[in-house]
N, C-alpha and C positions, 0 to 999 in steps of 0.2 A: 504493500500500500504506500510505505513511504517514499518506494523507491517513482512509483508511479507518481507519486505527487512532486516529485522533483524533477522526473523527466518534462512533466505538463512546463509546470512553471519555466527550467530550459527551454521550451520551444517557443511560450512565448516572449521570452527575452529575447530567442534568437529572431523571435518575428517584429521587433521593437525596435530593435537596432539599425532595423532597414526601412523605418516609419520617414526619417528625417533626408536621409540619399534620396528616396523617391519623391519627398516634395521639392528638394532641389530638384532633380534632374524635371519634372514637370515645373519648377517657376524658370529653368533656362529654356525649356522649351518655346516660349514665348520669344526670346529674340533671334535664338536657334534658327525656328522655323521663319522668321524673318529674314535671318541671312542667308538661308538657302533659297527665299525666292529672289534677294537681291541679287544671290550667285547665281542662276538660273537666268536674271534677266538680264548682268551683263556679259555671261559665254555664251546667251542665247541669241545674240544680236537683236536687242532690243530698240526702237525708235526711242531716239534718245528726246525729252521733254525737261520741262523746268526740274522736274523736281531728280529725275535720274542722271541730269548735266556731270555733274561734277563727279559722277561715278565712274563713266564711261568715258571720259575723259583724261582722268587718272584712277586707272581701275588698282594696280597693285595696294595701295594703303588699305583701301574696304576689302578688297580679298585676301590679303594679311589676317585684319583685323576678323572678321569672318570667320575663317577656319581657326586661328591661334583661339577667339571667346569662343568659338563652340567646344573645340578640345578641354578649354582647364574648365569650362565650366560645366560641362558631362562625365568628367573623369575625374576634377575634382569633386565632385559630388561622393563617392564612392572614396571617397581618404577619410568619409564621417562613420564610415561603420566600421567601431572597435574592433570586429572579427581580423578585417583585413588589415586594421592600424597596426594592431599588436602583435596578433598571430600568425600573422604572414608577410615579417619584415622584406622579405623582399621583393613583393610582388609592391608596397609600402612604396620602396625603395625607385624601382623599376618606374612605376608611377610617379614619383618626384621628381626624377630626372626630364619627364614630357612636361611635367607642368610647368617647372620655372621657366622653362624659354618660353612656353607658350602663353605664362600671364605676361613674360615680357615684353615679348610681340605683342601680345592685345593693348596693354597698357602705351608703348611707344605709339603703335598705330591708331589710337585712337587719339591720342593726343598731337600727332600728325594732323591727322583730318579736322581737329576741331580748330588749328589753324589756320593751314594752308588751303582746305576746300571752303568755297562758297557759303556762307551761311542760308540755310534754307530757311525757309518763312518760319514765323513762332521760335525759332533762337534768336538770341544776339549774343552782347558782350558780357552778362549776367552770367549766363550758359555755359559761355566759352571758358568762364573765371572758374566755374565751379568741375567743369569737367578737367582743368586743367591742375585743381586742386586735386580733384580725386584719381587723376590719372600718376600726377606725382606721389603721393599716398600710397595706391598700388606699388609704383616700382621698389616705394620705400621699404615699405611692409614686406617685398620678398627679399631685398636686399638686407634686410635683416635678419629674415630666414633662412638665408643660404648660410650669412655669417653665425648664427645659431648653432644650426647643423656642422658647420665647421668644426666648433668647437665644442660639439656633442654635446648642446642642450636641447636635448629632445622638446623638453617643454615649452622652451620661448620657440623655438620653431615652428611647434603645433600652432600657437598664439597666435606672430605673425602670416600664418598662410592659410590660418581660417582670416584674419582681417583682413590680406589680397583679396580673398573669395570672394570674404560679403562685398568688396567692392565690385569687385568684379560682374557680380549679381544684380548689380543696380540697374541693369535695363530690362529686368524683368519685376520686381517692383516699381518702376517707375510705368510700365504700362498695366500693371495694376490700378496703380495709382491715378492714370490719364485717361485710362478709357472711362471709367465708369463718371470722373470728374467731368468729362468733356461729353457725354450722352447730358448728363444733368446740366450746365450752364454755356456748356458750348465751347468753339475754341478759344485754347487759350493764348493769351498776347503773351510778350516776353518774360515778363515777372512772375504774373502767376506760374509761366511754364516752368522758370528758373527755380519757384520757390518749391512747387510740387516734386522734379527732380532732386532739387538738393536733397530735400525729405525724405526720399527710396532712400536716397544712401547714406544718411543718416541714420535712418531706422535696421536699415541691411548692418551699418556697424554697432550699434545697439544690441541687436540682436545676437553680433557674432561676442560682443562682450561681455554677455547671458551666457552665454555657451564657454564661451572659455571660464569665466567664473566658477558654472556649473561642475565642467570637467577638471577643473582643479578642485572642489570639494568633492568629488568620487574618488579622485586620486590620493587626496592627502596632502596635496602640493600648497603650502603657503607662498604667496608672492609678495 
């Protein structure tokens, strides 16, 4: 009997642990599936229009950008389920080594484009401030985590490349955030759009600071 009630409770810990990976990998899915229509429309030879200008134009930065956020943010997703954190350093490992270049590339090439391309309608210079804060923030956040890992602190490691993430993840709370805003009082002008953005990723680093707090009171770990 006991031994049955301990196997129950195992299985749904083991079912629990994969509750948080699968709403990442559905909240990436939102700009995911955006950048595979924008990949689709610029190898597809698309008529180029106001708002696809600047893609097709200089396509390399958004097809950078594209592939490097869909990779860390679907594969990072899966660095949150302890099984594979802990007990299977190397596949951990294996995994680490695609992500850091890949938030580097997302981070450099988005911060590329919020330059050098065109500002489309509903951004300005709000926008450009804020993504350029958060795109610096990302690079910071893993260059802190490489040097972490260098020196084999697992824990600050963890830290900073769940805070890459959650930034990372901000363009999927932010169309959280804009669609349902934007059905109810319509489109938004710069400020509200700047102030709604900044807010995803705010809340996205809030959230990863819950998390890490959390996981250092299961650990043990005072900071």
């Amino acid at each position: 009997m006991t031994t049955t009630i301990a196997a129950a409770a195992a299985t749904r810990a083991s079912r629990r642990q994969w509750l948080a990976p699968v709403g990442l990998v559905l909240l990436s899915l939102i700009p995911v599936l955006a950048g595979a229509a924008r990949l689709s429309e610029i190898t597809g030879g698309a008529l180029e229009t106001a708002q696809n200008a600047r893609f097709l134009d200089s396509p390399i930065p958004v097809l950078t950008h594209i592939v490097s956020v869909t990779v860390f943010s679907l594969l990072g997703a899966f660095q949150f389920v302890p099984a594979l954190r802990r007990g299977r350093a190397r596949w951990h490992r294996t995994a680490g080594r695609i992500l850091i270049p890949a938030g580097v590339l997302s981070a450099l090439s988005g911060m590329w484009m919020a330059v050098f391309y065109q500002l489309p309608a509903g951004d300005g210079f709000a926008l450009l401030v804020l993504r350029l804060l958060f795109g610096s923030a990302m690079l910071a956040s893993i260059a802190l985590a490489v040097r972490a890992i260098i020196r084999r602190d697992f824990v600050t490691h963890s830290e900073w490349m769940t805070r890459a993430y959650a930034i990372a993840l901000g363009a999927g709370t932010q169309a959280l955030l804009l669609i349902p805003s934007g059905i109810l009082f319509g489109a938004h002008s710069e400020i509200p759009r700047a102030v709604v953005m900044g807010t995803a990723w705010a809340l996205n680093l809030a959230v990863a600071e819950l998390v890490i707090r959390r996981r250092a009171a299961v650990d043990g770990v005072t900071r």
